[in-house]
N, C-alpha and C positions, 0 to 999 in steps of 0.2 A: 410651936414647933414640936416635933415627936422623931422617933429616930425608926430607922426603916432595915432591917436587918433582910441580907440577901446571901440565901444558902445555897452551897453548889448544888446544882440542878442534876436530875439523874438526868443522864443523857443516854440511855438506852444500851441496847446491845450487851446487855450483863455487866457493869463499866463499874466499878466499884469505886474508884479510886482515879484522881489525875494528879497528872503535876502544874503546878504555874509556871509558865512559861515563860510571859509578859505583861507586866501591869498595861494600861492605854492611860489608867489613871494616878494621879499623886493627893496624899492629903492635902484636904482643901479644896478640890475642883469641883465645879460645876457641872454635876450631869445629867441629860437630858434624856428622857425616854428612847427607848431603843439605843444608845451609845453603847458600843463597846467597850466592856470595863476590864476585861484582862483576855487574853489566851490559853488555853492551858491544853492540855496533851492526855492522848490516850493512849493506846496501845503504842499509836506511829502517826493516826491523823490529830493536826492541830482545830480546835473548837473554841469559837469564841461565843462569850459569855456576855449579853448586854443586858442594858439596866431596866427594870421595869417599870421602875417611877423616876421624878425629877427629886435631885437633892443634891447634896453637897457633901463629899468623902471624910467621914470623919473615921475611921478607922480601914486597914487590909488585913486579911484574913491570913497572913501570909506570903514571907518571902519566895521571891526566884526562885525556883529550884526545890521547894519545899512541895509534898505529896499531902493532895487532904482528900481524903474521904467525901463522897457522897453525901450532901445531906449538912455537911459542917457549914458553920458562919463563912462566907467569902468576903466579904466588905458591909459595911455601917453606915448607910448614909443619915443625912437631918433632913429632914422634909417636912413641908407644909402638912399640918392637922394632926394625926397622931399615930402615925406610922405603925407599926406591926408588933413594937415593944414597948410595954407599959412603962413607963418610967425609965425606961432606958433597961427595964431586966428583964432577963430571960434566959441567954443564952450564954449569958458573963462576957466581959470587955472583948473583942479581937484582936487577935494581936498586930502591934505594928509593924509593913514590912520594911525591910533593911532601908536606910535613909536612902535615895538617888547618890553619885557621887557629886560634889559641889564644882558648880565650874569656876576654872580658878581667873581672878582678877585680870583687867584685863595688862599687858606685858610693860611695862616700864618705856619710855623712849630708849634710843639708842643713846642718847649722851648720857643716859645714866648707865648704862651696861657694867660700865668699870669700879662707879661706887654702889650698884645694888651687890657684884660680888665683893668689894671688897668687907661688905658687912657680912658674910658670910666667914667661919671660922677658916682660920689659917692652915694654907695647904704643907702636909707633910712633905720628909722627901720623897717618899713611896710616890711612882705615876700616878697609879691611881687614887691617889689622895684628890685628884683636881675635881672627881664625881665626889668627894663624901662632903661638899657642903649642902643645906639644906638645897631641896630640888624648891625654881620657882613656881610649879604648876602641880596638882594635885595628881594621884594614884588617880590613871584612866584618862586624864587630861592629855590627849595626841596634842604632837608642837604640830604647827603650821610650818612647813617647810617644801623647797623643791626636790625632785628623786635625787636631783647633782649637790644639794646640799648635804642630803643625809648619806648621800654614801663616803664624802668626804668628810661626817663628822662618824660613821664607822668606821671608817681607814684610820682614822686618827686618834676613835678610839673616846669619843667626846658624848655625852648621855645630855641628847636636844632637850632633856627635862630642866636643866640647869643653866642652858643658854637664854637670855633675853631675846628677842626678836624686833626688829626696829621698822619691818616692811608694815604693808597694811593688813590687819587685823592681828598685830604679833608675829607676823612671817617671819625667821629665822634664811638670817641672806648670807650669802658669803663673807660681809664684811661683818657680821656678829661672830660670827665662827675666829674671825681675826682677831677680835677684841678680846673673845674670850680666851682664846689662846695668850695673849700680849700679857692679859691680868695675871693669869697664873705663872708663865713662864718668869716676869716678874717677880709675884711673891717669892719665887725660891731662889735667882738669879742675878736679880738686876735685870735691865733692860737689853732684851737677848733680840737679834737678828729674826726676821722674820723665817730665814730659812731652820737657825737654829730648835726656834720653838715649834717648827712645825714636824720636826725633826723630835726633839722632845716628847712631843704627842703621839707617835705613830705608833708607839708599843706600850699606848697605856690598856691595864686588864678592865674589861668589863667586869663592873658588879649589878647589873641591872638584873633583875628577876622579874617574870610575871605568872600569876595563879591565875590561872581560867579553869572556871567551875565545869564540873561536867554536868551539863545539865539537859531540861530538853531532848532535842530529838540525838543529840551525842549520849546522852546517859542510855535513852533506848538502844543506839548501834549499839554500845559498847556490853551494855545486859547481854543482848541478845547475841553478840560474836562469841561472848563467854559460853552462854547456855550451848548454844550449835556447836562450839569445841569441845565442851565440857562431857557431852549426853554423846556425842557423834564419834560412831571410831570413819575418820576419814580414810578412804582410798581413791587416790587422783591417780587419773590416767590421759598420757597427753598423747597426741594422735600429730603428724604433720599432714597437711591435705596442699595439694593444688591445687590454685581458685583460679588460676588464669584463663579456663573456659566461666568459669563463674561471673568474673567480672567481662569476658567480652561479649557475657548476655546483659549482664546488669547495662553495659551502656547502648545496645543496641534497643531494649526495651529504655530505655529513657529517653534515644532518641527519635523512637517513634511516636514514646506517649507519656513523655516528662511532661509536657506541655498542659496537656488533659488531663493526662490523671495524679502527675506529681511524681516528682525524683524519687527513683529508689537507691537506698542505699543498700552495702552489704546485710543489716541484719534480718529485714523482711524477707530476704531468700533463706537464710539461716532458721526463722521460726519455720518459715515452710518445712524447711527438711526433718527438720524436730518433731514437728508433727506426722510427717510421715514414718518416719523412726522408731516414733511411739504406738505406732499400730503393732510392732512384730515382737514390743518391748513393752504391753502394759502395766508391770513391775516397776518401772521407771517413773513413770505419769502416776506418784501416788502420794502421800503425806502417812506417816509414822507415826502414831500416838502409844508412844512407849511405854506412857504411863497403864494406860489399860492394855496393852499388845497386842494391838489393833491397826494390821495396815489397812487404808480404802487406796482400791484402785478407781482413777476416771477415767472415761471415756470421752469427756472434754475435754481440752486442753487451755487451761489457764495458764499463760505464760508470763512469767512475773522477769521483768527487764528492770537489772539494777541503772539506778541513775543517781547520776552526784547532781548535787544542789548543792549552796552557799550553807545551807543549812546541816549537811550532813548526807550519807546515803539512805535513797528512799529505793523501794518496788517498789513502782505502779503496775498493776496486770492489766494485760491484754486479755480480757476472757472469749471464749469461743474461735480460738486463733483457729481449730480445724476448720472453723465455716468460714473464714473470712480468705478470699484470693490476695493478692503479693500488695494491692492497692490500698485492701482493707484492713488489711494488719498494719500498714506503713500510714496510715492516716489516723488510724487511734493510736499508733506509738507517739506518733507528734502529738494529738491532742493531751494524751498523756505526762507526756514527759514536759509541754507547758504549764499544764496544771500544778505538777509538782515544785517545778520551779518559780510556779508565783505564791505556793503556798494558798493552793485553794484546792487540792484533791482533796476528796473526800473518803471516809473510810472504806466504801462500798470499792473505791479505786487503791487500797493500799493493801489489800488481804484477797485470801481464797487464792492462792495461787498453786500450782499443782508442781511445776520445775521451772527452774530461773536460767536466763539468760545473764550473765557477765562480761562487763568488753570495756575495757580501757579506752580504747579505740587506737591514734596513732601511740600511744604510749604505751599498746599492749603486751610489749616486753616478746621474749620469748618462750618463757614458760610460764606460770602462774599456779596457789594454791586454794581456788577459789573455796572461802568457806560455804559451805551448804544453806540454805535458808530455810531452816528449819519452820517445821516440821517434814517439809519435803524431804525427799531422799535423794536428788539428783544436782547440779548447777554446771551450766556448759559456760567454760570461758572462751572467749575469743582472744587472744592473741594478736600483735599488728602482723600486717599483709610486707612481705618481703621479697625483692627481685633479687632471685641467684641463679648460678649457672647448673642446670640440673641432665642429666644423661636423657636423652628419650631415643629410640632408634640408633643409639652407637656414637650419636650426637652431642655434643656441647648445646645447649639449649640455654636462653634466657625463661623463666619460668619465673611466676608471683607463687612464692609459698605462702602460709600461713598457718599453726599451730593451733590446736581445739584442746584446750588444759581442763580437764573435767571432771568434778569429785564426785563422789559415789557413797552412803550411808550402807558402811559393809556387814550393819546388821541383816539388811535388805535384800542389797543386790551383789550377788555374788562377781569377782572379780570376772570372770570368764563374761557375765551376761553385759558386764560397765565397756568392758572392750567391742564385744560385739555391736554391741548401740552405736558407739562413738566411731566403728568401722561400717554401719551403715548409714551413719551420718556423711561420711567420708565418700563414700561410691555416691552417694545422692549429691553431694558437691563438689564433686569432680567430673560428675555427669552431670550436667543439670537440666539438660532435657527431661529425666526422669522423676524431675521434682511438678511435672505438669501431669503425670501417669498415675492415673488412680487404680 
């Protein structure tokens, strides 16, 4: 047997450096050629890293969230003949990464519920004395529970880490929730009324705490919200618009040609106008390299559309939004924003973006500070769409407003040329006939 040392691979594109993001594997596993042996992160896209030979995990190169260099040890497998380290030296040991968290045993029956706590130390008179005996389930160990149980052991105040569970697999039922109540109201009491004790419980203080790492693709947002605040003097300017011709185009174009060519929604009329905006406002359509004081203007329009994933917020770009009509942008934003959210964009799709789209969507508030995504100099927020009564002709009017909240890199663009853009963003969709006028 000989041992098989596997260094992080350059993965191109200048990349110095990643983070891990997720093991696939644990000391001891068995891995087969080509298996994916961990995740790890570049600038924004995640890359995974598989095995080249068959062998069995004897050392990680490194925990979660830890940053390694190009080139360094990644994992140490044993493998058949004699592997790539003489004797096991070369490169010195790897280090081990953080143990997994252990899953905890599995939950006692319910007839024991009342003698597993009462081995637990004696409740003070403080309420929440009734959380400070040991928890039965490990830090990370979620109880099994239903939504109606945990909200009644939050009203009351009760940490499910400490409850037995008597359903199947450890389920935590209403009738543990009693038990657990009965034991402690007891220790402090004697045997108190079901109302009393429940009564008792309702204003005990949470001590529960949880640390989540920042790691992954939240350590990049959160780098990169600092840098864009830090380097960017912001100037936001917000615009109110009328969309209510906008949208009684939007539904007569889908109900001529939803069917063929697929629904549109408000933001494929929105990149249109963007991009026509950007013809009278090449200033705008550019990225900032501060470091050398260097702006490039394009004459493409790479339009980078933030989207939330489970993961954190990603761009994906839309590149060539000027050549593509209302169909073509609306069907690589969908291809786009599914890639992102199964975690298979790739980096060629998460950069070169030239101005971003932002949009909450129903929850787009009515103002907004959208930060910049730097190195661009520009981010158009959308705002939700609202029926209010507005004047037109002398009139009381029902009208769909909607707000355009849009910040501005004020080394760049002068306050006068941020309003102008976002005023003829405003005529192009309040008319939007003129968003078909070249």
């Amino acid at each position: 047997m000989g041992i098989h040392s596997i260094t992080m691979p350059d993965i191109g594109e200048g990349i110095a450096e990643v983070e891990l993001v997720a093991w696939r594997v644990q000391l001891g596993d068995k891995v087969t050629e080509d298996q994916i042996l961990v995740d790890v992160m570049t600038d924004k896209a995640t890359v995974e890293i598989p095995s080249p030979v068959v062998g069995t995990v004897l050392a990680l190169g490194g925990a979660v969230g830890q940053v390694l260099a190009v080139g360094a040890e990644l994992i140490r497998l044993e493998v058949e003949g004699a592997g790539n380290l003489k004797g096991g030296k070369g490169v010195g040991p790897a280090k081990a990464a953080a143990p997994a968290v252990p899953t905890a045993a599995a939950a006692p029956p319910a007839l024991h519920q009342k003698a597993a706590l009462e081995k637990a130390p004696a409740p003070q008179a403080a309420p929440a004395a009734m959380n400070a005996a040991r928890a039965l389930r490990q830090a990370g160990d979620r109880p099994i529970a239903s939504p109606a149980v945990r909200r009644r052991a939050w009203e009351s105040g009760i940490d499910l880490q400490y409850v037995v569970g008597s359903g199947a697999a450890g389920r935590i039922l209403q009738e543990d929730l009693d038990a657990y109540a009965d034991t402690y109201a007891a220790g402090k009491a004697g045997p108190p009324s079901a109302a009393s004790a429940a009564a008792g419980l309702r204003y005990t203080e949470r001590l529960d705490e949880t640390a989540v790492p920042v790691i992954g693709l939240r350590r990049k947002i959160a780098q990169k919200m600092q840098e864009s605040k830090r380097r960017i003097p912001h100037f936001t300017y917000v615009e109110e618009i009328d969309v209510t011709e906008l949208q009684a185009l939007r539904v007569q174009l889908n109900t001529r040609w939803g069917a063929e060519r697929g629904r549109l929604t408000l933001l494929p009329l929105l990149m249109r106008a963007v991009v026509l905006a950007l013809r009278e406002f090449p200033q705008i359509n550019a990225r900032f390299d501060d470091d050398a004081g260097v702006v490039t203007r394009y004459g493409a329009v790479h339009l980078g559309i933030a989207t939330q994933t489970e993961a954190g917020l990603m761009v994906p770009v839309v590149r060539h939004a000027e050549a593509r009509d209302l169909w073509g942008n609306a069907a690589e934003l969908t291809r786009l924003a599914q890639a992102v959210r199964a975690g298979k964009a790739v980096r060629e799709e998460l950069s070169g973006s030239t101005i971003t789209i932002t949009s909450l969507g129903a929850l787009g508030g009515i103002v907004s500070t959208p930060v910049i995504n730097a190195p661009e100099v520009a981010i158009v927020g959308v705002n939700r769409i609202v029926e209010r009564p507005m004047i037109r002709g002398g009139a009381v009017v029902a009208r769909q407003m909607m707000n355009l909240s849009s910040s501005f890199d004020h080394r760049v663009v002068d306050g006068m040329h941020a309003a102008e853009f976002v005023q003829s963003l405003r005529g192009l969709l309040e008319c939007p006939a003129t968003l078909f006028v070249d």
